[in-house]
C-alpha positions in Angstrom: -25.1 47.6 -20.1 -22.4 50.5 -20.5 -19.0 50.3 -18.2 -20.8 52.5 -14.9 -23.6 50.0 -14.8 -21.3 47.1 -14.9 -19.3 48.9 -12.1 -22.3 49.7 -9.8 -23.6 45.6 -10.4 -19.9 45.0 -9.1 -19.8 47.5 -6.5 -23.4 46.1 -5.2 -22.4 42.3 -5.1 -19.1 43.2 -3.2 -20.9 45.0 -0.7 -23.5 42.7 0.0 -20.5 39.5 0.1 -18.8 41.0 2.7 -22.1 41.4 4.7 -22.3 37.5 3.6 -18.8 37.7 5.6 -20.0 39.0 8.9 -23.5 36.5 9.2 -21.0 33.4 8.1 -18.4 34.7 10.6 -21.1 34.7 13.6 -22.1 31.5 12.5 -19.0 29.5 12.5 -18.1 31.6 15.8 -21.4 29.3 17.1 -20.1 26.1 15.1 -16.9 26.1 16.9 -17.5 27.7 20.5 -17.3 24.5 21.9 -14.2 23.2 20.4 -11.4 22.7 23.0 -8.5 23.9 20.7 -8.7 27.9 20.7 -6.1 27.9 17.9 -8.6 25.5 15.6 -11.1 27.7 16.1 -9.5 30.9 15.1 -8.1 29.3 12.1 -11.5 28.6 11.1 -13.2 31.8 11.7 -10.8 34.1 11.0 -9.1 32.0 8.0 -12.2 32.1 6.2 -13.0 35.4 7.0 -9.5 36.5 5.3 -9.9 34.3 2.6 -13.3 35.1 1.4 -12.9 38.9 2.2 -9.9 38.7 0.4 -11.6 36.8 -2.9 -13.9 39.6 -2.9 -11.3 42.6 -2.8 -9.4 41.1 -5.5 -12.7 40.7 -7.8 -13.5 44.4 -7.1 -10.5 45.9 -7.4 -9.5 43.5 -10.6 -13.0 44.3 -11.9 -13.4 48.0 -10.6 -10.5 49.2 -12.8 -11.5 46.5 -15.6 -10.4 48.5 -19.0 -9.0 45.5 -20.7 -9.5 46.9 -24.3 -9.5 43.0 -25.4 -11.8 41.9 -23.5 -12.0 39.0 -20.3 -8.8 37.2 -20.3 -8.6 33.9 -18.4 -7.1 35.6 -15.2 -10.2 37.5 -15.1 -13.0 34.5 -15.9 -10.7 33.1 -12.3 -11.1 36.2 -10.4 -15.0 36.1 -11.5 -15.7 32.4 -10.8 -13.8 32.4 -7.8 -16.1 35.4 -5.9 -19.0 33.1 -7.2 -17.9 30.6 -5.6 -17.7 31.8 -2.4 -20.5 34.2 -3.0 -22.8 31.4 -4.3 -21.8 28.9 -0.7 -22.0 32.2 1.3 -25.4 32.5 0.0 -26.6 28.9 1.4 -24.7 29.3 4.5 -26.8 32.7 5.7 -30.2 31.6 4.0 -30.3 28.3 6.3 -28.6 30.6 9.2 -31.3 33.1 8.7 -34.1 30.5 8.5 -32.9 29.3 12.3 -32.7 33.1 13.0 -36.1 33.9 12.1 -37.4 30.7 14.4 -35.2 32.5 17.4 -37.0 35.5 16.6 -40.6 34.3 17.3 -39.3 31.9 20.1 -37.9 35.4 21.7 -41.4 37.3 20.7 -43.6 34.3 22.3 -41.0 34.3 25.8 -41.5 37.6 26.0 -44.9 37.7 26.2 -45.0 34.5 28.6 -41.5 36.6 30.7 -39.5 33.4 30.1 -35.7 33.4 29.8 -33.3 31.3 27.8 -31.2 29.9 30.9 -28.6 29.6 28.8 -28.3 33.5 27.6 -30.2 34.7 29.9 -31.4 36.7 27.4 -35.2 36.1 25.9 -34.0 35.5 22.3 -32.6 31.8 22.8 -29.2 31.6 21.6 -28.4 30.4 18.1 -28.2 26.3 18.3 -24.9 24.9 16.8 -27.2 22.5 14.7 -28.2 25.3 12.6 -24.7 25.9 11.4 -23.4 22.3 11.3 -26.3 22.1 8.7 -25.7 25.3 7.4 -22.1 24.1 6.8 -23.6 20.8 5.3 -25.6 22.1 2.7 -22.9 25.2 2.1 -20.3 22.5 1.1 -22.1 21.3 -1.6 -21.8 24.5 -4.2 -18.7 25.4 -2.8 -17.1 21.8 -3.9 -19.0 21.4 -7.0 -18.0 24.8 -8.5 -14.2 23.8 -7.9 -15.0 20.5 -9.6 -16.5 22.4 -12.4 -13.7 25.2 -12.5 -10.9 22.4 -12.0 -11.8 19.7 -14.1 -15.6 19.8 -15.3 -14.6 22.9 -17.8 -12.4 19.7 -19.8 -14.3 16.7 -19.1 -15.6 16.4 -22.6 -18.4 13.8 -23.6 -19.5 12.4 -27.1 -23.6 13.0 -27.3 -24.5 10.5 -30.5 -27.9 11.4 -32.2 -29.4 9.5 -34.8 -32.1 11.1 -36.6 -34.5 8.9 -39.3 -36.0 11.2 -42.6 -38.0 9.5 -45.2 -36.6 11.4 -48.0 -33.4 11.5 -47.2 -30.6 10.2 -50.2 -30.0 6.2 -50.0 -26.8 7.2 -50.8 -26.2 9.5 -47.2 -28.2 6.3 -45.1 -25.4 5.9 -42.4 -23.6 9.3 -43.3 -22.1 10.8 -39.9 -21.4 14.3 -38.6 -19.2 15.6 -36.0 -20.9 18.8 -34.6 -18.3 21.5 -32.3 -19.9 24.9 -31.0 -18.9 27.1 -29.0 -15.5 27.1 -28.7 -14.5 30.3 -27.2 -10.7 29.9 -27.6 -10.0 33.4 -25.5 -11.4 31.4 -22.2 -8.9 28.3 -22.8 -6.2 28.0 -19.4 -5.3 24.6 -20.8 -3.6 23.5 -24.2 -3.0 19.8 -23.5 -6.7 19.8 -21.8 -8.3 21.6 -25.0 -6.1 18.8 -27.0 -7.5 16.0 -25.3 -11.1 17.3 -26.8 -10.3 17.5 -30.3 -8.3 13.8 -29.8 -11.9 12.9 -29.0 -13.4 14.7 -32.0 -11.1 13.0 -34.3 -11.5 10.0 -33.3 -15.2 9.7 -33.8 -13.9 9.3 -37.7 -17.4 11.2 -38.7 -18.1 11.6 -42.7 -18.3 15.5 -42.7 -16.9 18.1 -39.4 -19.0 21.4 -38.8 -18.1 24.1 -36.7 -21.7 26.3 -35.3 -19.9 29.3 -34.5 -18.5 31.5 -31.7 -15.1 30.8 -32.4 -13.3 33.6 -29.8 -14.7 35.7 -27.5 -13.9 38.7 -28.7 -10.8 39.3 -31.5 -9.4 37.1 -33.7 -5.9 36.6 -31.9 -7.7 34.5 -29.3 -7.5 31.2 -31.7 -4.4 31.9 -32.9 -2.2 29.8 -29.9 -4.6 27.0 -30.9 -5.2 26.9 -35.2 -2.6 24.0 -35.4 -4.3 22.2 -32.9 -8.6 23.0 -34.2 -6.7 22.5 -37.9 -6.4 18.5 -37.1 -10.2 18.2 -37.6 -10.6 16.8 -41.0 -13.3 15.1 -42.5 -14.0 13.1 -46.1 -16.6 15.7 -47.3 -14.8 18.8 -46.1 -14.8 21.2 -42.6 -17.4 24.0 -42.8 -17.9 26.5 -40.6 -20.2 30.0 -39.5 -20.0 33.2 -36.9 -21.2 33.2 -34.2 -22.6 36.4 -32.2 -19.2 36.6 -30.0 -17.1 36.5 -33.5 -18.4 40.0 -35.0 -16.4 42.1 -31.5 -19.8 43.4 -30.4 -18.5 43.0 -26.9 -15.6 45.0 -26.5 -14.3 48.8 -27.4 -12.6 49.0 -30.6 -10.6 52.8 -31.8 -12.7 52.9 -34.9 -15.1 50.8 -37.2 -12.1 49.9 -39.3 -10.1 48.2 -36.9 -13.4 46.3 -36.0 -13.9 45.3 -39.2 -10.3 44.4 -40.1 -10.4 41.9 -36.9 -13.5 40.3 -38.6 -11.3 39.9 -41.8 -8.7 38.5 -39.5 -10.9 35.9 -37.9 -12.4 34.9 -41.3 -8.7 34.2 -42.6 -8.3 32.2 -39.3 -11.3 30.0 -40.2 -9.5 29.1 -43.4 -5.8 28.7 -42.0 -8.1 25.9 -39.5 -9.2 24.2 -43.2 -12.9 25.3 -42.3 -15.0 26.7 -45.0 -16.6 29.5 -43.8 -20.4 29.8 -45.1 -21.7 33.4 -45.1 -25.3 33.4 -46.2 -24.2 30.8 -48.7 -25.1 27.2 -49.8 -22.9 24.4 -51.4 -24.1 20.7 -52.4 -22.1 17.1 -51.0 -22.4 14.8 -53.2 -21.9 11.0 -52.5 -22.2 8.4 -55.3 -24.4 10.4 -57.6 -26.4 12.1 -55.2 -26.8 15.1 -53.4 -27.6 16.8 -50.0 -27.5 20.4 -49.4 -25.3 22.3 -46.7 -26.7 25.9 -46.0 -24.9 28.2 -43.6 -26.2 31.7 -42.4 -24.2 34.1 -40.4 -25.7 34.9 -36.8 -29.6 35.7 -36.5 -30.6 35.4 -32.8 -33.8 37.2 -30.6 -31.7 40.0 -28.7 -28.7 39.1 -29.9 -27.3 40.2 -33.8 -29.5 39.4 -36.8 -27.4 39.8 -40.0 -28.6 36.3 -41.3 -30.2 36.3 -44.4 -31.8 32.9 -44.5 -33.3 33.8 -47.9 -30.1 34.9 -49.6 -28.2 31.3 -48.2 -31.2 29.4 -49.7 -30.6 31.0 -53.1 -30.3 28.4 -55.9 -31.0 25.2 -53.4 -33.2 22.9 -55.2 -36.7 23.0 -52.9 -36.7 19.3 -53.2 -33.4 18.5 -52.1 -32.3 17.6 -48.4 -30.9 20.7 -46.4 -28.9 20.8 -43.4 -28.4 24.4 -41.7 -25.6 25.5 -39.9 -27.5 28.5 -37.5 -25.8 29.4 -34.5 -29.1 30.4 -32.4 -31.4 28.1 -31.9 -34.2 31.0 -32.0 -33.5 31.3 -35.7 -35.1 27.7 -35.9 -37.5 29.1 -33.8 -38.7 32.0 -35.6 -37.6 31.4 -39.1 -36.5 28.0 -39.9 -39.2 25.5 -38.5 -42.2 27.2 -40.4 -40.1 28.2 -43.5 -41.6 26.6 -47.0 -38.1 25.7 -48.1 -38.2 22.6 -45.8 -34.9 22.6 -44.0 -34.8 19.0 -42.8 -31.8 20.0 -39.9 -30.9 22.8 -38.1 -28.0 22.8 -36.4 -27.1 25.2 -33.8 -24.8 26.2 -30.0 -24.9 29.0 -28.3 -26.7 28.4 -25.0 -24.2 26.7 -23.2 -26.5 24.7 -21.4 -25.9 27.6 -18.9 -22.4 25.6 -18.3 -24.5 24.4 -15.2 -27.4 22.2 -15.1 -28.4 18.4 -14.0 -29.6 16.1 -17.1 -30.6 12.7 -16.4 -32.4 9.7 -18.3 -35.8 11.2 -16.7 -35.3 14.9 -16.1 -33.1 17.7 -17.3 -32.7 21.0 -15.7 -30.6 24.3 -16.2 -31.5 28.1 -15.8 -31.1 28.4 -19.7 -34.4 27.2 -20.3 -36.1 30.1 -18.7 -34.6 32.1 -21.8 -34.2 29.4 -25.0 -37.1 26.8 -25.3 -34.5 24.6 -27.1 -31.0 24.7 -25.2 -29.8 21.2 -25.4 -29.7 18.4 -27.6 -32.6 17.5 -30.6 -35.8 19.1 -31.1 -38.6 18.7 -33.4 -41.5 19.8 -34.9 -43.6 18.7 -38.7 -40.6 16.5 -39.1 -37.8 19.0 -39.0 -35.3 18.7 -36.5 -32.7 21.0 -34.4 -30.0 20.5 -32.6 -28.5 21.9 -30.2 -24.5 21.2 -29.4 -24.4 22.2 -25.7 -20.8 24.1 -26.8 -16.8 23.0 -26.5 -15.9 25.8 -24.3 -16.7 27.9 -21.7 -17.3 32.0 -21.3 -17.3 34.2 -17.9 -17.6 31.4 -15.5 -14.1 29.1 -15.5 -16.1 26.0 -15.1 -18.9 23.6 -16.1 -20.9 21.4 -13.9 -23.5 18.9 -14.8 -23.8 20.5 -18.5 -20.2 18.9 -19.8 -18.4 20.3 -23.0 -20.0 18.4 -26.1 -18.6 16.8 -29.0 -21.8 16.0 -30.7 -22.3 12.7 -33.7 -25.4 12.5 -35.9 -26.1 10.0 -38.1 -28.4 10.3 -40.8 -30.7 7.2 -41.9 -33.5 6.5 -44.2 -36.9 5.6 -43.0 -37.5 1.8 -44.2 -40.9 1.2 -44.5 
């Protein structure tokens, strides 16, 4: 979508907020007509009223003259998660306010036909019953509180997924052999250095045999990770730090002067990889060896359904021995999909990020949920299918909406064991 769309999708959501505004308005003017304090009660109505108008002036005037060359910046992920906030509890607030409206509705259609009056009104539409707004209040609080959890603390509340996935031809010599899996990173997004710290204290800790890095490293240009290489460069592993791009780390998303500036940012952000110690696999292939034997690690650069597909899974698979064990690092999972799981080379695992679980989702022992699986079949965690496996790191950082909730940032450890028969 070009600049004017974006614009009009902005002008559009403003618009309809602040008629989100009025109906709320009314509704707490119900909630608190009773009170005995009239100076409570205007601090209610009319503090919300200014605060959430406000919210949504600032978004459109911050995002109505958006021409940020570079891209979001954090100030503008706040300004963007901060209207949905507001817009999202808004939302809840009128749709259980309009339920109760459309019940007042028929009970004024059925009085007027039998000519009865509300006594209190006097009016055949009863009035609106302050039930109906404590519970629209009730069920409003509940997005408006988790999104600050997510923005304030759920964006850094980092967890350790451990996966341990059994192959029957996999090297006695890699039985046990551990990897430490980051995605997703998004370094332009980051409002916290000691938070984003804490995280990779976590990775390193997990001690893991090799480190890989499934691409999406900034946002947008290469200065993004450059506050943070001494901090990402800490990640070290016995058998070495590899990495790949991800569909954010080509500039696709922003305007650049010319194609050579674009491309010298790329060159930028490839050097960056190796000032972090990460070896950068383009369409390429190495072998790890371990007491005499070997696995394969194959890397492509990003192939994903509507996103870019310069991947060459062929040319990384050049020279791999088709009976040794493979392990690609593919940023979209629909590479797996549609060229990996079905491919006669026989890649035993697929690593991959770039869903984000949606940042927002509820997983549980017995159910798992999150608007990303309406677009990726496999968003989260392992997948199988003939006996190869993906997986999928739910991602380290966050991109347009400051926050996470339910769908935590993942440091993700696999460990490799033989079948014993």
């Amino acid at each position: 979508m070009h600049r004017g769309g974006f614009l009009r999708v902005f002008f559009i959501l403003a618009a309809i907020s602040f008629l989100f505004d009025w109906y709320v308005f009314k509704g707490l003017r119900t909630l608190t007509n009773n009170w005995p304090w009239p100076i409570a009660r205007g601090i209610v109505c009319w503090g919300f009223l200014f605060i959430s108008a406000g919210i949504t002036i600032v978004f459109l005037i911050g995002f109505g003259s958006f021409s940020n060359p570079k891209g979001m910046m954090p100030y503008h992920e706040w300004m963007l998660s901060l209207f949905l906030t507001f817009f999202i509890t808004k939302l809840i607030f009128v749709l259980v306010l309009f339920l109760g409206d459309i019940g007042r509705g028929i009970a004024g259609v059925v009085n007027v036909v039998n000519k009865h009056k509300d006594p209190v009104s006097h009016h055949y539409i009863p009035a609106r019953r302050v039930f109906v707004s404590e519970l629209a209040v009730l069920l409003a609080a509940f997005p408006f509180f988790g999104f600050f959890y997510a923005m304030f603390r759920g964006k850094y509340d980092y967890r350790v997924h451990r996966q341990t996935i059994y192959f029957d031809d996999l090297p006695q010599a890699f039985d046990g052999f551990t990897i430490t899996q980051l995605s997703d990173i998004h370094s332009g997004s980051f409002d916290n250095i000691h938070a984003v710290q804490k995280g990779i204290d976590l990775a390193k800790a997990q001690k893991s045999d090799l480190f890989v890095f499934t691409g999406d490293l900034v946002n947008n240009a290469a200065f993004e990770i450059e506050p943070y290489i001494n901090n990402f460069s800490q990640l070290k592993a016995p058998y070495g730090q590899f990495s790949i791009l991800g569909n954010h780390d080509y500039g696709d998303y922003i305007q650049w002067d010319s194609e050579a500036e674009k491309a010298a940012n790329l060159d930028k952000l490839k050097e960056h990889h190796k000032a972090l110690g990460y070896r950068l696999l383009l369409d390429e292939n190495l072998e790890l060896e371990k007491d005499g034997q070997k696995i394969s690690l194959i890397g492509v650069q990003n192939w994903g359904r509507g996103f870019v597909q310069i991947g060459n899974l062929d040319k990384a698979l050049k020279g791999v021995d088709p009976k040794a064990f493979k392990i690609l690092l593919s940023h979209d999972p629909t590479h797996w999909e549609e060229q990996v799981r079905y491919n006669p080379a026989n890649i035993h695992l697929t690593l991959s990020g770039h869903t984000h679980g949606a940042q927002f989702g509820v997983e549980t022992n017995g159910f798992r949920w999150s608007p990303v699986q309406y677009r990726y079949l496999d968003w989260a965690g392992l997948a199988h299918e003939q006996g190869r496996y993906l997986y999928v790191n739910r991602g380290f950082g966050f991109l347009a909406f400051s926050g996470r909730l339910g769908i935590w940032p993942e440091i993700t450890v696999i460990t490799l064991k033989r079948k014993t028969v």
